[in-house]
C-alpha positions in Angstrom: 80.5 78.9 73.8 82.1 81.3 76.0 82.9 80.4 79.6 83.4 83.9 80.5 81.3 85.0 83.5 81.3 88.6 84.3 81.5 89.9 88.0 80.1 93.2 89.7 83.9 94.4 88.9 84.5 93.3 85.4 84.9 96.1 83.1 86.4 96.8 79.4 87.7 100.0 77.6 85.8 100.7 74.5 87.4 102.6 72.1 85.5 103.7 69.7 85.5 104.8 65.9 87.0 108.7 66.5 89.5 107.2 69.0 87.3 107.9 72.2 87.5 106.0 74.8 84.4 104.9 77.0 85.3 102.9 80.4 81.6 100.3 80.5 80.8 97.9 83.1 80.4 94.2 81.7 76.5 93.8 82.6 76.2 89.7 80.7 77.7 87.3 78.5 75.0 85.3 76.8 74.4 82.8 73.9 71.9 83.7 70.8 72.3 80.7 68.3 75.9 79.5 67.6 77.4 83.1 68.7 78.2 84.5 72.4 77.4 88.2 72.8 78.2 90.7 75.4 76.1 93.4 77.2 78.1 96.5 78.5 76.8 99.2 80.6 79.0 102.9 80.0 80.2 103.5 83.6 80.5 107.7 82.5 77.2 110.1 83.3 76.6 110.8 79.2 75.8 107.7 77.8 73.1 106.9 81.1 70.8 104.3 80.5 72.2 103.1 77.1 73.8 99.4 76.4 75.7 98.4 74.4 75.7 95.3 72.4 78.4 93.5 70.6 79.4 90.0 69.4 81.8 88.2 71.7 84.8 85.8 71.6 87.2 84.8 73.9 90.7 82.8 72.9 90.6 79.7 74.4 93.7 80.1 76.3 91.2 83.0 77.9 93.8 85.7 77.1 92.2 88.0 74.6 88.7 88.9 74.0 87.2 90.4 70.7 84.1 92.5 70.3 82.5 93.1 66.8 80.2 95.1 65.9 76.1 94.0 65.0 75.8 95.2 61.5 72.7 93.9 60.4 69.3 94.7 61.8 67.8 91.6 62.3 70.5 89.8 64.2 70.5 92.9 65.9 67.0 92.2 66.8 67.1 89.0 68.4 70.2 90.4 70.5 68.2 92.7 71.9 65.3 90.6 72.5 67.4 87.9 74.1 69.2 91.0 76.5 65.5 91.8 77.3 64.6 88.6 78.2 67.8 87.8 80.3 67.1 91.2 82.1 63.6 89.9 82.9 65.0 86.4 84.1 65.2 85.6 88.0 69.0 84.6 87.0 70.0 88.0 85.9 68.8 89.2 89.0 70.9 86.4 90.9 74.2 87.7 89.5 73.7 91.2 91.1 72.0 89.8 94.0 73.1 91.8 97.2 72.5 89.2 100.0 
């Protein structure tokens, strides 16, 4: 599993399928199963609101990171559930905590 812990200023370029480019704010790292996802927030005014889900893996020298796409619905489904449920978890709310 990923060791990778995102902070308040951790952030990765997405570009996407017709070469765009979309600056998103790293919101989690989290384990579903065997496999590491990542939860990314789009830090531009046109995507508001919407995350973005991907599968995650990090080298273990640390060095590079790969997203991949969530092709099938059902895996798809039990991302999002387990996003939900970290976003409802008192140690969610620890990793943004102001104090």
């Amino acid at each position: 599993m990923s060791d990778f812990i995102p902070n308040e200023e951790d952030t990765i370029t997405l570009t996407l399928d017709d070469g765009t480019e979309i600056e998103c704010a790293v919101l989690a790292v989290f384990p579903v199963g065997e496999q590491d996802y990542i939860a990314l927030l789009p830090l531009d005014d046109e995507e508001e609101g919407e995350v973005y889900l991907y599968r995650f893996s990090e080298e273990e020298d640390g060095e590079e990171i790969t997203l991949d796409d969530i092709e099938d619905d059902e895996e798809f489904e039990r991302v999002s559930d387990a996003f939900d449920e970290l976003l409802d978890s008192e140690e969610f709310d620890e990793l943004f905590d102001e104090d």
